[in-house]
ZAZABA-498121 format. One record per atom (N, C-alpha, C, O): residue in three letters; z, y, x. Coordinates in steps of 0.001 Angstrom, whole numbers, plus 500000, padded with zeros to 6 digits. Example, Ala and Ser with C-alpha at 12.3 -4.5 7.8 and 13.67 -1.06 7.14 Angstrom:
// ZAZABA-498121
ALA507800494310513190ALA507800495500512300ALA507800496700513200ALA508465496681514236SER507080497750512850SER507140498940513670SER507870500030512900SER508039501138513409
This chain:
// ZAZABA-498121
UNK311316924441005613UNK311770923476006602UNK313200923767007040UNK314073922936007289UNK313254924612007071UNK314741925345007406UNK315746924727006756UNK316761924235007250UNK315295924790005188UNK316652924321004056UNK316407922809004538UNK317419922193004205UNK315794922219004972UNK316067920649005065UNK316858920825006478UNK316644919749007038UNK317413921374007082UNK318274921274007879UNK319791922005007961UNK320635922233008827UNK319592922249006396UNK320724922931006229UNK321585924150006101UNK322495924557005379UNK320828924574007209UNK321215926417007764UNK320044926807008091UNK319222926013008550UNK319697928509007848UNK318750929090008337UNK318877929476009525UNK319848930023010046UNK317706929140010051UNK317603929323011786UNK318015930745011903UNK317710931535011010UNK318868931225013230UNK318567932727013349UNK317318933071013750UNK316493932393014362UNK317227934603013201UNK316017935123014079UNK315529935639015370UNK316053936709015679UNK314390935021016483UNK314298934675017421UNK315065935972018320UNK315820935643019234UNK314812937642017986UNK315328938419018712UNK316502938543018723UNK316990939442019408UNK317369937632017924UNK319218937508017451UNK319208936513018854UNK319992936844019743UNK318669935760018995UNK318753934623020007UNK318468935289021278UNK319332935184022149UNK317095936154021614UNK316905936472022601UNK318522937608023131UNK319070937663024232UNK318758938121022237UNK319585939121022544UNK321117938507023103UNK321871938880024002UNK321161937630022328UNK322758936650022490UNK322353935994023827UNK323322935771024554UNK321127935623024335UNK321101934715025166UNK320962935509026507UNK321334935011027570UNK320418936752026425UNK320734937901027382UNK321668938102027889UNK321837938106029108UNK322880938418026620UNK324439938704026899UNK324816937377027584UNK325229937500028737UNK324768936492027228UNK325357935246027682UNK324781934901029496UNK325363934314030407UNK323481935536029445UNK322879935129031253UNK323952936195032057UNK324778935828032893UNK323665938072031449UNK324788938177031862UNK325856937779032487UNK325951937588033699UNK326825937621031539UNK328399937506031680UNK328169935871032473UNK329078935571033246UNK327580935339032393UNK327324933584033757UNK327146933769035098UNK327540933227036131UNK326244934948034710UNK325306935059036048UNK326519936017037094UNK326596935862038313UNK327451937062036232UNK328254937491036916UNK329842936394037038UNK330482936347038089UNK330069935959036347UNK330952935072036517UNK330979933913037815UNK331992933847038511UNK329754932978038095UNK329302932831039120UNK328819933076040386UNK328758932341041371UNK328411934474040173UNK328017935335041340UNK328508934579042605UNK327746933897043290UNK329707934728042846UNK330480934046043993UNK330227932881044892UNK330014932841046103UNK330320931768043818UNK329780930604044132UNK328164930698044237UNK327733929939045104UNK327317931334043664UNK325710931458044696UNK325820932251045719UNK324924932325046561UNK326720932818045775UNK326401934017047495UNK326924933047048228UNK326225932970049238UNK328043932020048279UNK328538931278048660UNK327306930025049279UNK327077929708050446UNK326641929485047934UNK325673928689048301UNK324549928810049050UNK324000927894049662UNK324141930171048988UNK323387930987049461UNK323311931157051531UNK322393931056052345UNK324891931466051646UNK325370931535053168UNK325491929905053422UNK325740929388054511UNK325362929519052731UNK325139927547053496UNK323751927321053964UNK323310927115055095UNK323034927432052526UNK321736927168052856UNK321207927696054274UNK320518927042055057UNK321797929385054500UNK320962930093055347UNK321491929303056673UNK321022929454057802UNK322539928446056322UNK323521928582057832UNK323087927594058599UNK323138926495058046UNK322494927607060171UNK321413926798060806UNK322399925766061530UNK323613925831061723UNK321212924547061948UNK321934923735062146UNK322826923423063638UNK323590922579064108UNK322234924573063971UNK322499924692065735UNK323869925620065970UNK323984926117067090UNK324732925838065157UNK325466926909064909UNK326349926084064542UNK326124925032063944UNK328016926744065064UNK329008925660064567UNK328824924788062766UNK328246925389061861UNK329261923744062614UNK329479923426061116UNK330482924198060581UNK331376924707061256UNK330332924329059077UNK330473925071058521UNK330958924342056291UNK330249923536055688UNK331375924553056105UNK331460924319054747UNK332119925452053571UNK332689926458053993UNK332021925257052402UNK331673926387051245UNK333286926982051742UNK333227928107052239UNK334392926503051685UNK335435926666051958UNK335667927891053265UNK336302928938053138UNK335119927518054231UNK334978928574055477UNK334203929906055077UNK334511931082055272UNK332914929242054350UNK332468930736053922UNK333186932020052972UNK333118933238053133UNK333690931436052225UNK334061931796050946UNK335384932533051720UNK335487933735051475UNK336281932021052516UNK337274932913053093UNK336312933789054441UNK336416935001054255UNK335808933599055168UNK334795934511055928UNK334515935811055279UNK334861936907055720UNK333780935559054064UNK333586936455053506UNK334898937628052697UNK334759938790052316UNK335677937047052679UNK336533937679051879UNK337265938440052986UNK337690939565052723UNK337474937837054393UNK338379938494055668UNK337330939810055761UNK337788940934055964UNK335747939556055580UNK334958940615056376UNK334876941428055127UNK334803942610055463UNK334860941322054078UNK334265942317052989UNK334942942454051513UNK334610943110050526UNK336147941468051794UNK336957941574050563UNK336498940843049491UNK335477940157049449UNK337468941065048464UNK337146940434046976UNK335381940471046776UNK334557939556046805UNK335242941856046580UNK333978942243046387UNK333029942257047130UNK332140943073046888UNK332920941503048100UNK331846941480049076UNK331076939411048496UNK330246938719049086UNK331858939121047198UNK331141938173046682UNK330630938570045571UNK330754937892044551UNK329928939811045591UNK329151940536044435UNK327716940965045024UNK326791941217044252UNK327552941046046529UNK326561941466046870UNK324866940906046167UNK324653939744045823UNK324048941802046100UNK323315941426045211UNK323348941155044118UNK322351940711043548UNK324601941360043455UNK324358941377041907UNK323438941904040424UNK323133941490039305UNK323275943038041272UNK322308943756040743UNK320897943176040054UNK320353943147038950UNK320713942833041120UNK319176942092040834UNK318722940951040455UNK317573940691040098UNK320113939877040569UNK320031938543039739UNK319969938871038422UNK319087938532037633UNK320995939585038187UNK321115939975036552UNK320037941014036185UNK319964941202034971UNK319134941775036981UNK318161941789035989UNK317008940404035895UNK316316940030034948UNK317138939888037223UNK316054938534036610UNK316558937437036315UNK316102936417036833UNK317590937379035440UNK318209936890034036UNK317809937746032812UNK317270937294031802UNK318086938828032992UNK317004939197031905UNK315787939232031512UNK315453939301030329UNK315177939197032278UNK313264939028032558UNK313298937199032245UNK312598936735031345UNK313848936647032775UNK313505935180032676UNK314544933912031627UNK314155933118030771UNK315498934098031993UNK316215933033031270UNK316167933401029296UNK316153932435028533UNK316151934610028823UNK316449934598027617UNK315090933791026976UNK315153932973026058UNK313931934186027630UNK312527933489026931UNK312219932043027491UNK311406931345026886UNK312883931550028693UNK313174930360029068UNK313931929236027672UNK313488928284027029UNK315178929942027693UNK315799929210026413UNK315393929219025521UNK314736928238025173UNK315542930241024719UNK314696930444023455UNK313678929389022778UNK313707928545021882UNK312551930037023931UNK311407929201023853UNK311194927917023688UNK310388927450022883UNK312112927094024660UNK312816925822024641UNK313302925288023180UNK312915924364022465UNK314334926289023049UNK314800925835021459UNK313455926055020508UNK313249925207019639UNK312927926693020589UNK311511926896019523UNK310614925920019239UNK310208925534018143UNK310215925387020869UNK309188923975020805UNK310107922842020045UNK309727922082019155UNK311456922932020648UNK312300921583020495UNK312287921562018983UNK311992920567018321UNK312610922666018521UNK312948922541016981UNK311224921771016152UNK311150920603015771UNK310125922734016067UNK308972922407015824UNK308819920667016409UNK307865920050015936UNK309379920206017018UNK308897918638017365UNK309793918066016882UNK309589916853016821UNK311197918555016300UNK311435917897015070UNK311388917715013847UNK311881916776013223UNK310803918586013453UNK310681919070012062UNK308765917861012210UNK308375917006011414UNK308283918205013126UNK306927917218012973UNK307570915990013071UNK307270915476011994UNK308213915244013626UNK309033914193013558UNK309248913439012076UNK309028912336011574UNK309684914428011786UNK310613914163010291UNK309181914090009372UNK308814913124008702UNK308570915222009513UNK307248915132008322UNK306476913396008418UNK306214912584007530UNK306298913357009917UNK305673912525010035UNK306793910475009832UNK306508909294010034UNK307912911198009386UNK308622910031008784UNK309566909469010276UNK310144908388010161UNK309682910204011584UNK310290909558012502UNK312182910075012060UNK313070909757012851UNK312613911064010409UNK313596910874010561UNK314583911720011834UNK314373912771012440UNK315773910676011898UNK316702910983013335UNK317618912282013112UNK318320912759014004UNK317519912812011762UNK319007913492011693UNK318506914909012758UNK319427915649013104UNK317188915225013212UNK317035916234014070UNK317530915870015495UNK317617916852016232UNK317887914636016070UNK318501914391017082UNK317657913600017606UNK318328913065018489UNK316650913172017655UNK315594911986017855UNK314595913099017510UNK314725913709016449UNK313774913335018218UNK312402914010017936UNK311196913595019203UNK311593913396020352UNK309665913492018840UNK308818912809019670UNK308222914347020371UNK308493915497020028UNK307547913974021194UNK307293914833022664UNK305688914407022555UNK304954914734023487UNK305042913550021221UNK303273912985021801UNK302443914195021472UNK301239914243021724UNK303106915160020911UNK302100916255020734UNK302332917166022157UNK303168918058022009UNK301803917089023328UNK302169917309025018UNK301725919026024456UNK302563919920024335UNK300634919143024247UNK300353920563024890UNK301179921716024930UNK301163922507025872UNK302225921879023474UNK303010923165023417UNK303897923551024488UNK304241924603025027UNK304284921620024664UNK305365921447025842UNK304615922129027112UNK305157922996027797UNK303277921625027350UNK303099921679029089UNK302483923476028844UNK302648924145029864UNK301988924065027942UNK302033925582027775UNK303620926039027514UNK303594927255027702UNK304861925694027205UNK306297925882027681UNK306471925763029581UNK307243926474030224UNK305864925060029981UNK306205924864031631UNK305339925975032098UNK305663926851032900UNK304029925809031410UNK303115926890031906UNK303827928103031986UNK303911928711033053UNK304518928635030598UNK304927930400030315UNK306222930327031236UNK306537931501031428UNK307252929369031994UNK308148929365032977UNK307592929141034151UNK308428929259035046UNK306388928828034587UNK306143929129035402UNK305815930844035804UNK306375931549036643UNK304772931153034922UNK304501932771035092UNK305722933599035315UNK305824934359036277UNK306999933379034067UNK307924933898034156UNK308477934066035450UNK308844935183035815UNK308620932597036527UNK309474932654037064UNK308591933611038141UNK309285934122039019UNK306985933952038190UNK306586934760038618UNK306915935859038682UNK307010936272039838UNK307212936760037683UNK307311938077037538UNK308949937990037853UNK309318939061038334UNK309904937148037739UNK311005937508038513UNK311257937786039664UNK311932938667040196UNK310240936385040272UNK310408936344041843UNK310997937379042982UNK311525937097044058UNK310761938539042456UNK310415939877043461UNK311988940543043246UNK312545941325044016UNK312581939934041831UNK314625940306041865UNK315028938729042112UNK316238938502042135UNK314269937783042270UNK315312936582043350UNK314835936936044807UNK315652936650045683UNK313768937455045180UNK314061937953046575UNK314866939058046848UNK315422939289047922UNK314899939598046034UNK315630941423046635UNK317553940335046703UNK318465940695047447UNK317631939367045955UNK318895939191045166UNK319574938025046887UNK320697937908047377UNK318116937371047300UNK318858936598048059UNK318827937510049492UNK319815937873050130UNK317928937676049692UNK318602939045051371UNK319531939593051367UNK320450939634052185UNK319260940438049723UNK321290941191049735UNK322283940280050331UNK323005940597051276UNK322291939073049708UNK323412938263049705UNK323308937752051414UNK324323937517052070UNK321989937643051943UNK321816937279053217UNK322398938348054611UNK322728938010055748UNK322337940255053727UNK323026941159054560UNK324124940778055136UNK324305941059056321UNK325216939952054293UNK326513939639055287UNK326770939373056251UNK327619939845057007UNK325637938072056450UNK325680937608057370UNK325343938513058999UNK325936938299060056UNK324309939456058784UNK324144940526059542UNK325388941219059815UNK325795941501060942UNK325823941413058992UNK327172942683059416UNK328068941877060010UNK328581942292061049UNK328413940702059548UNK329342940311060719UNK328889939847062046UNK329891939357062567UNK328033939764062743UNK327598940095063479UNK327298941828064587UNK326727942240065596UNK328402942379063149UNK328482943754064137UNK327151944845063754UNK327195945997064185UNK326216944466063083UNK324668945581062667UNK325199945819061265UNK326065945213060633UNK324330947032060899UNK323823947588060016UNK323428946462058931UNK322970945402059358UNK323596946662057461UNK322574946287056397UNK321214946286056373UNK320904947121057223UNK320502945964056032UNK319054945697055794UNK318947947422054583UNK318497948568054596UNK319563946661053892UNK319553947920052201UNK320663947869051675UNK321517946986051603UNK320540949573051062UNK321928950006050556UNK321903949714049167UNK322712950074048312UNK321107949173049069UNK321257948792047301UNK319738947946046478UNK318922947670047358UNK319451947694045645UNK318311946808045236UNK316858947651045049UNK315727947254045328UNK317218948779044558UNK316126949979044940UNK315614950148046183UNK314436949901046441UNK316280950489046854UNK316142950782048250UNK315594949247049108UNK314912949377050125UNK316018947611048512UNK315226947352049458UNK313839946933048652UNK312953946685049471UNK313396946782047269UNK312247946637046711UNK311378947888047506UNK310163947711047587UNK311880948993048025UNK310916950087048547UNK310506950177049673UNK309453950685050059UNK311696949462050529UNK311610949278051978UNK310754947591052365UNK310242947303053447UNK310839946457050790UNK310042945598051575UNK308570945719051081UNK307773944834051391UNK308265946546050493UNK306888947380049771UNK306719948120051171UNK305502948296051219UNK307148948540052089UNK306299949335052898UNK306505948634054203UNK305988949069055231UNK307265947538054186UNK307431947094055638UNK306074945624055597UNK305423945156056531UNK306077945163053734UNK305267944087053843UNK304178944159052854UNK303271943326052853UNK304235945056052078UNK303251945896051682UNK303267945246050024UNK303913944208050169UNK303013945308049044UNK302765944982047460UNK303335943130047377UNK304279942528046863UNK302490942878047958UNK302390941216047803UNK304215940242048913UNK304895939258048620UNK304255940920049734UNK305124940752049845UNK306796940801049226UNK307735940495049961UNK306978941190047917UNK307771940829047284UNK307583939420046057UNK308223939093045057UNK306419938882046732UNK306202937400046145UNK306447936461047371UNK305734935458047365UNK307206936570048292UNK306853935656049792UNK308173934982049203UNK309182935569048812UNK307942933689049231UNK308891932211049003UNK308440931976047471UNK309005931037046911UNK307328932836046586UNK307135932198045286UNK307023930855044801UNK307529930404043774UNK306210930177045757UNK305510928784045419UNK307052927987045259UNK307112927551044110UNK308147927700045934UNK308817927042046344UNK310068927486045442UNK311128926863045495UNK309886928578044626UNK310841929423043588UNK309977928848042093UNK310581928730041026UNK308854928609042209UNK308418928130040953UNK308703926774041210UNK309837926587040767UNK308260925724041699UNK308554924492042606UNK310474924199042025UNK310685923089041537UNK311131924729042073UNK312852924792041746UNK312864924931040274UNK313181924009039522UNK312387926522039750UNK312099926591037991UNK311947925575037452UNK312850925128036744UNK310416924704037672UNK310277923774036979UNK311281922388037128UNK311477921548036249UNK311737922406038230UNK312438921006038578UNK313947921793037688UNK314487921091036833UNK314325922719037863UNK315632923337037183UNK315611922797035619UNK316409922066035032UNK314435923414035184UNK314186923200033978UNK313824921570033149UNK313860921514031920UNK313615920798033674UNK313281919520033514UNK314553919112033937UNK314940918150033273UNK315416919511034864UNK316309918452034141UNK317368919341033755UNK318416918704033649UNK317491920409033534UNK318706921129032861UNK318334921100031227UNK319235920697030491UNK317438921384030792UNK317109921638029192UNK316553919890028588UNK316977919559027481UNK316028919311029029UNK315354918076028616UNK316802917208028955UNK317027916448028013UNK317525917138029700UNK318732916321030338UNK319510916903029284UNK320192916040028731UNK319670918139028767UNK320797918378028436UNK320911917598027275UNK321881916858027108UNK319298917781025826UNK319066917321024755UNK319416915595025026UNK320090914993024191UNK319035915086025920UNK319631913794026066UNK320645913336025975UNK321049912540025128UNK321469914044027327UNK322801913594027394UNK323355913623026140UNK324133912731025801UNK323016914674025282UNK324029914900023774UNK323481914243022950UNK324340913760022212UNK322321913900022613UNK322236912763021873UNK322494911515022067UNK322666910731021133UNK322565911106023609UNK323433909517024016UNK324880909965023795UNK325441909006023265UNK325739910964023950UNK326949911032023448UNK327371910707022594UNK328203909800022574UNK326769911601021110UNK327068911116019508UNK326741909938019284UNK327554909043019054UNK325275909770019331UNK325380908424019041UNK326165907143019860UNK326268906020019368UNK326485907373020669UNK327659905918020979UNK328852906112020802UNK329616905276021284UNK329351907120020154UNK330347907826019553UNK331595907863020305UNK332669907411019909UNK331255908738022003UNK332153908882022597UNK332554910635022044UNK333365911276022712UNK332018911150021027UNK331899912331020841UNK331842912725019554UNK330792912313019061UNK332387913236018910UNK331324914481017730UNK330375915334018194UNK330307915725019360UNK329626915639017293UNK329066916863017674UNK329945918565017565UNK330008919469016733UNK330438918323018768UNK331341919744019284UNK331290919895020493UNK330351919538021204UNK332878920760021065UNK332737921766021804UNK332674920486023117UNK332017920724024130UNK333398919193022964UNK333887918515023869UNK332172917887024144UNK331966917483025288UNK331312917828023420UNK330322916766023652UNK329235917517024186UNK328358916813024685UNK328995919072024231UNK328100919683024438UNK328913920231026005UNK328274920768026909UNK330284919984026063UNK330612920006027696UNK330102918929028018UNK329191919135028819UNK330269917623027736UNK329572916501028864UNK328216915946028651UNK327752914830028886UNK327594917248028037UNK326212917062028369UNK325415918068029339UNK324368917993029982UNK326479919117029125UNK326357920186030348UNK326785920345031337UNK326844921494031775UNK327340919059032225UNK328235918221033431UNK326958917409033422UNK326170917866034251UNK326480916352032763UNK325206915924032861UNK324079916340033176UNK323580915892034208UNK323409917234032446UNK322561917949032889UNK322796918902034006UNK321717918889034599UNK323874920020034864UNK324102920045035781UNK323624919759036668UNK322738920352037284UNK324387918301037006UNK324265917707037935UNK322675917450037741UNK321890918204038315UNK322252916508037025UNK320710916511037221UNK320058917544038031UNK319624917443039179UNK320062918715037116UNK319304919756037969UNK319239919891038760UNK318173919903039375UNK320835920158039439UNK320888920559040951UNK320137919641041720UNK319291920081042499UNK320383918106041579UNK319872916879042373UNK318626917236042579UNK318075917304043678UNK317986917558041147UNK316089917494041376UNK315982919024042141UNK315118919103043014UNK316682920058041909UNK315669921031042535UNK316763921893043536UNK316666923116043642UNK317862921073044289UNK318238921619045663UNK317023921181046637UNK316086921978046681UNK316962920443047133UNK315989920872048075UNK314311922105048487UNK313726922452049513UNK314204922279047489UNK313301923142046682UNK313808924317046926UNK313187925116047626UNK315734924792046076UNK316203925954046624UNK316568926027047797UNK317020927147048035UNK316594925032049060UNK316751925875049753UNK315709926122050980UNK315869926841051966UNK314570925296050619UNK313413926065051079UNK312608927188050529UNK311706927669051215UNK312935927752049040UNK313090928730048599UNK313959930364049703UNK313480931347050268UNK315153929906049536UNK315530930573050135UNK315570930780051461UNK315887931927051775UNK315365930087052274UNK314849930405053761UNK313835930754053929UNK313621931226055046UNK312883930722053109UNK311337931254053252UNK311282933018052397UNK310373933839052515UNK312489933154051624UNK312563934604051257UNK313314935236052320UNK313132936454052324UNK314020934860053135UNK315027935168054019UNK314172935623055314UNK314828936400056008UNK313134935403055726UNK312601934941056961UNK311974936920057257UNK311861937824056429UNK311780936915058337UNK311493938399059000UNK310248938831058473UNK309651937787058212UNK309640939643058220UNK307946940147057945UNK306942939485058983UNK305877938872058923UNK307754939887059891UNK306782939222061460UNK306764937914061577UNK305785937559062235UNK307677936711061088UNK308155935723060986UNK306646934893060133UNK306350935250058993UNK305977934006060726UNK304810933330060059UNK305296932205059526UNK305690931444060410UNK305455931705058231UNK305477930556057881UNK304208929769057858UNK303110930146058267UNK304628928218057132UNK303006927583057467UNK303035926963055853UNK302081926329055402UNK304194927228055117UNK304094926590053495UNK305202925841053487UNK305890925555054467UNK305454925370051826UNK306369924648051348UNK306870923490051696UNK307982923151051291UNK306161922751052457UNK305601921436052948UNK306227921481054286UNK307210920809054599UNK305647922253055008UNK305997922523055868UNK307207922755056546UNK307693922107057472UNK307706923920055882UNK308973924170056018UNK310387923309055354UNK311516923605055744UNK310165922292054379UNK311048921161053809UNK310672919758055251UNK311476918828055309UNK309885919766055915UNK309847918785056538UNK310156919217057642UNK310443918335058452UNK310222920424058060UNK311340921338059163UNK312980921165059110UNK313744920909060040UNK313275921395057689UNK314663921221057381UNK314909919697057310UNK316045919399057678UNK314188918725056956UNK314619917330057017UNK314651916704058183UNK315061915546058268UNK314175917474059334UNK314414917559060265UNK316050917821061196UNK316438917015062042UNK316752918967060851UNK317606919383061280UNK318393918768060621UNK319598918909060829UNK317923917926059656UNK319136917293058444UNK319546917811057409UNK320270917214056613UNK319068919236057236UNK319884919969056405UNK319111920615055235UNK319148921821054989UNK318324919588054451UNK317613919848053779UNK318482919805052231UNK317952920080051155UNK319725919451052387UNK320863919307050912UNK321691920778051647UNK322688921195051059UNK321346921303052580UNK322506922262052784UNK322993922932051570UNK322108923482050916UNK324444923032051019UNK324858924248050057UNK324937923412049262UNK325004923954048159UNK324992921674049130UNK324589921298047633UNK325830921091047147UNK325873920529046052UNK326955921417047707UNK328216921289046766UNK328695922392046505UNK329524922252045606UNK328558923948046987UNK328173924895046314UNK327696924970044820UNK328274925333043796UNK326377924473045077UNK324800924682044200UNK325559923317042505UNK325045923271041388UNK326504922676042865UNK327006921860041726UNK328022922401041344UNK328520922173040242UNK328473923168042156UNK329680924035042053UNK329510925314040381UNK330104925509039321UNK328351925838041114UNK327741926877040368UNK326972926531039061UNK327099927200038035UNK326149925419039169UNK325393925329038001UNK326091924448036978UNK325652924109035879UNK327356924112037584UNK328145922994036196UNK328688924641035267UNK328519924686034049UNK329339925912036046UNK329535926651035647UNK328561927257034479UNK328997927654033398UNK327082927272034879UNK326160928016034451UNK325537927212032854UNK325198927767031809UNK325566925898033165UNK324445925398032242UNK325369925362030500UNK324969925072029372UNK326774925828031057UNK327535925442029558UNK327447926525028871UNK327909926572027730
C-alpha cells in the first residue's frame, strides 16, 4: 500500500521521536504567550481590567525576561507523555482511512478519505482522552507554577520551588487523587482541541489545493494551520479556562463541577477571558 502512494511511510518511532522534538522546541518557544494566557484567565473580574499587553510587561518589571518560563518544566514533560501519541496516532488512523478509501474505489489522490468506518476514530478520542489523563497531574503542577506570580507580586512567598517539590507538596496537602482536580474540564478542552485542530487542519488543506489558492507546500499547510488554530481555540477556550481555575483553586476551596463553575464565569462575563492570548499561542503551536 505504501508503493501506491509513492514513498515509504516512516517508521512510527521515527515519527514519535521527531514529533517529541518538535512539542519540545513549540512548547518552549511559546511558553510566554501561555503564562501570559494563563494570568488572564486567572485574572478576576472584580479587579482592575487588565489585557495580555499589561501582563506581559507586569511580568517582565517583577521577574524579568525569565519569569515567562515559569513552569516550564512540566508542560514539556506533558508534551512528551501526550502530544507525540496524540499526532502520530492521528496520522495512523488518517492514513488507514485512506488507503480503505482507495481499495474501496473512493480514489481522491489520498486527500479525500471516508470516516464510515467510526470505531478506530472514536477508540482515537477514547486513547486522548486517557492520555490526556495521565498528563493531567504536569498540566496542573504547570498551571500553579505559572499561577505563583501572581502571589509574589503581591509581596508572599511561592507556593513551590520547582515541579518536584510541588507534585510532593500537593500529594500531601491533597493527598494521591488530588493531582487529578480540574481533570474532567482538561479532558472536556483535549477533545474539543483535538476536533478542531487535527480534523480542521486535514480540511482546511484539502479546501486549499483543491481550489487552487495553493500547492501542496510550505505556504498551504500555513493557512491551514491559521485555520485550524483558530478553530480550536474558539471550540475549547471556554473549557480552558474553567480548566484552569478549577486547577488553580485552594485544597480547602470546594468546587461544585464543570457546569457549574462555566456558568459562574458566564456570569462575571469572563468566560472568553485570555482568548487573544490563547490565539496568540496556538496559531504559534499548531504549525
Amino acid at each position: 500500500m505504501s508503493a501506491s502512494h509513492g514513498h515509504q511511510q516512516p517508521q512510527t518511532h521515527t515519527k514519535i521521536l521527531l514529533t517529541s522534538l518538535s512539542a519540545m522546541v513549540a512548547e518552549t518557544a511559546t511558553f510566554p504567550i501561555d503564562l501570559t494566557k494563563t494570568r488572564l484567565q486567572l485574572h478576576s473580574s472584580t479587579t482592575k481590567p487588565t489585557n495580555a499587553f499589561r501582563v506581559a510587561s507586569e511580568i517582565i518589571r517583577q521577574h524579568g525576561p525569565l519569569g515567562f518560563y515559569q513552569g516550564l518544566s512540566p508542560a514539556i514533560l506533558r508534551h512528551l507523555l501526550y502530544t507525540p501519541i496524540r499526532i502520530v496516532g492521528y496520522e495512523n488512523l488518517r492514513y488507514l482511512a485512506v488507503v480503505d478509501n482507495e481499495v474501496a474505489g473512493g480514489g481522491g489522490g489520498g486527500l479525500c478519505f471516508s470516516l464510515h468506518q467510526s470505531s478506530p476514530w472514536w477508540t482515537f478520542w477514547g486513547n486522548c482522552s486517557v492520555l490526556q489523563v495521565v498528563a493531567s497531574p504536569a498540566d496542573l503542577v504547570k498551571v500553579q507554577m505559572q499561577a505563583d506570580g501572581r502571589i509574589v507580586n503581591h509581596g508572599l512567598q511561592p507556593r513551590y520551588s520547582g515541579p518536584f517539590d510541588a507534585f510532593s507538596k500537593i500529594i500531601k496537602e491533597e493527598g494521591f487523587g488530588g493531582l487529578w482536580k480540574g481533570v474532567l474540564p482538561n479532558i472536556q478542552r483535549a477533545f474539543l482541541v483535538n476536533m478542531g485542530e487535527l480534523a480542521c487542519y486535514d480540511h482546511a488543506k484539502r479546501f486549499i489545493i483543491q481550489n487552487h489558492i495553493s500547492a501542496d507546500n510550505m505556504y498551504a499547510h500555513t493557512l491551514a494551520s491559521i485555520m485550524s488554530g483558530l478553530s480550536a481555540t474558539a471550540l475549547s477556550c471556554p473549557a480552558d479556562v474553567v480548566k484552569t481555575r478549577m486547577m488553580n483553586q485552594e485544597s480547602k476551596q470546594r468546587w461544585q463541577g464543570c457546569v457549574s463553575e462555566l456558568l459562574r464565569l458566564s456570569g462575571e462575563d469572563s468566560s472568553n477571558g485570555g482568548i487573544e492570548s490563547t490565539v496568540e499561542g496556538i496559531l504559534s503551536y499548531v504549525g
